[in-house]
C-alpha angles and dihedrals in degrees: 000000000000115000128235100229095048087047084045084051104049094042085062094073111091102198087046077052092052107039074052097052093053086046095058103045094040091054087045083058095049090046085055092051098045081049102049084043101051086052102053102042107017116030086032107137088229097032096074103177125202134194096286090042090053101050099044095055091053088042082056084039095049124004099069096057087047081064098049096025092082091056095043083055086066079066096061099062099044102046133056105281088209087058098051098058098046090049089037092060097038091053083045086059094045095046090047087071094072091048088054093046089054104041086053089050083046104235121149096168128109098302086064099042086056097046091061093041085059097048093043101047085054091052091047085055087054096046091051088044088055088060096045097056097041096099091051101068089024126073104243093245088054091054096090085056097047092043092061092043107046104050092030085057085046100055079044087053101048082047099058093042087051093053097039093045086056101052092044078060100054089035082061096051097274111242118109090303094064089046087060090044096055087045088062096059091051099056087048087051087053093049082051099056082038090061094041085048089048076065096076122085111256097250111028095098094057138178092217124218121030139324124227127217108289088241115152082239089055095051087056090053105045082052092059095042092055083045088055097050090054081059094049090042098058091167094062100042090057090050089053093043081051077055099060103037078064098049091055091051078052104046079051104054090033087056086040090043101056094040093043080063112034085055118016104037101034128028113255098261096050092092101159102049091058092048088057086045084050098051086047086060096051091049101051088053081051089056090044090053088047091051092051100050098049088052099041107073091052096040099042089042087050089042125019128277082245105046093045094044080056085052095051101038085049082046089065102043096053102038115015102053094043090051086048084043096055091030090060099039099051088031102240115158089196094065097040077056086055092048100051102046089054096055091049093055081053090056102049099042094050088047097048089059107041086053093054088050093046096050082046103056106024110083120238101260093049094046106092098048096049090050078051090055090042095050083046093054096053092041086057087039098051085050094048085057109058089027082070095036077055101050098039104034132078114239089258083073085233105134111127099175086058089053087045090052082060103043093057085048084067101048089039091052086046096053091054101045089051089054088038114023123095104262095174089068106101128169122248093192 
């Protein structure tokens, strides 16, 4: 578990505190705006979405950025990280005007669809930016700790801001007005994280060495030479790859989920109730990362990072998904809860671990554009996900050889991490 004095430890520090601090309301924000947006789109009386629908609205939200993410991350590690989250929220408050312009004329077209690429890719720049400056204000035997406090508070975060965007819609009346409303909320909740971050000297969150000329060329460089530390550094591109065997499982449960209840355990009509069903689901995969991030840093420091993220990722095969499996197929929302909450403590706990390993093996000035690869290859592998729960499930979201497909992608991945991963790598946090 994680224990008290190391949690007392890495919360004394105040620019910990306040890098925290910009972590947890810019993720409030983004939790408001997921919220405003699900609503309005997805959960929408006369907006009734299917597989395809579905998929196609998370591959606008997340592939592009895959695509230009790799080459933000350069940034990271040539420009002040302090500055760029204090620039990055500020521009994800002034691109959330658009998306409230066009959600009060009702469109949910392209235009829209665009808008909230734009936010969210933003968003995804800030959160890598996060990882990248945790070891500068954390001793490097508190990261696991950190690690499993600071994402883990953030999930919590976005969960809350989803729940309570969704209830503030429904407070103002609900309709279209009460979706702009909740999305401003979200961009004063950006300028917030923007002025806690304004709190952090200039130059404590690095990056350290020296920082060559901003050229395209040297963008492409700097790319292939983040993609060649993850080749020298063996141990950290196997705990990403873990990463993304989990994101697909979850691409995958998060398509089936949100079709499971739209159409299986509400009639179609009955919008609002799935959304509440909805929110439960998220929440019980909140719980589970909780849960996986109070029990990580001792077990992984008891244990090994490798040998405990094994443990997680088995954890989900063999219970999870035959809990979702039997959840979807009787139909029983209890045990779709179970499920879920077990597949969120296998997430956090793999990802606690791979971040720590990662910030322990990846030098400084390489850091930011390999948490920029990482966030890339979870983006691809969470599309993947629900592109495949789109193409292969009804739109019930009952298709049990698809969840068993993804329930034998945990065990396998955890097979091959046990025979490859770098079990003598313990925390000392």
């Amino acid at each position: 578990m994680v224990a008290l004095p190391a949690l007392r430890e890495v919360l004394a520090g105040p620019d910990f505190r306040r890098l925290y601090g910009v972590r947890l309301v810019a993720q409030f924000g983004d939790g408001l705006l997921q919220a405003a947006l699900a609503t309005f789109v997805l959960f929408s009386p006369e907006r009734e979405p299917d597989a395809i629908k579905v998929a196609t609205a998370f591959a606008i939200l997340l592939l592009p950025y895959s695509v230009i993410g790799p080459f933000a991350g350069v940034f990271l590690d040539r420009w002040r990280r302090r500055n760029i989250l204090v620039r990055a929220n500020l521009l994800k408050a002034l691109l959330t005007i658009p998306v409230i312009a066009l959600v009060l004329s009702g469109n949910d077209g392209i235009p829209l669809g665009l808008s909230v690429l734009v936010v969210l890719g933003v968003g995804r720049f800030v959160l890598a930016g996060l990882s990248a400056s945790l070891p500068h204000v954390v001793e490097g035997r508190d990261l696991v700790t950190a690690n499993a406090l600071t994402p883990t508070s953030g999930t919590i975060m976005s969960a809350i801001g989803a729940l309570g965007g969704v209830a503030l819609r429904a407070a103002v009346g609900g309709g279209d007005h009460g979706s702009a409303i909740v999305l401003v909320c979200a961009l004063v909740a950006y300028l917030g994280s923007a002025g806690i971050a304004l709190l952090i000297a200039v130059d404590r969150l690095g990056p350290d060495g020296t920082r060559p000329a901003d050229t395209m060329r040297g963008v492409a460089v700097g790319l292939v030479e983040g993609i060649s530390e993850l080749r020298l550094h063996a141990q950290a591109g196997r705990a990403i790859a873990v990463v993304g065997a989990h994101r697909i499982v979850f691409g995958v449960l998060t398509a089936g989920g949100l079709l499971l209840v739209r159409y299986t355990f509400n009639a179609v009509v009955a919008a609002d109730s799935a959304l509440n069903e909805f929110a439960l689901l998220t929440g019980a995969a909140a719980l589970g990362a909780l849960i996986g991030a109070i029990l990580t840093p001792g077990a992984s420091r008891r244990w090994g990072s490798v040998n405990w993220s094994v443990f997680a990722l088995a954890q989900g095969g063999v219970v999870g998904i035959p809990l979702v499996i039997v959840g979807a197929m009787v139909p029983s929302f209890p045990l779709l809860l179970a499920g879920s909450l077990s597949i969120g403590f296998t997430g956090q706990s793999v990802k606690v671990c791979s971040d720590t390993l990662v910030q322990r093996f990846i030098p400084d000035d390489h850091l930011g554009r390999v948490f920029a690869l990482f966030d890339m290859i979870v983006n691809v592998c969470l599309v993947g996900g629900i592109t495949l729960m789109a193409l292969a499930s009804p739109t019930t979201g009952q298709a049990p050889f698809v969840y068993a497909a993804s329930g034998l992608l945990l065990v396998g991945t955890a097979l091959w991490y046990h025979r490859h991963g770098p079990r003598r790598v313990r925390s000392t946090a």
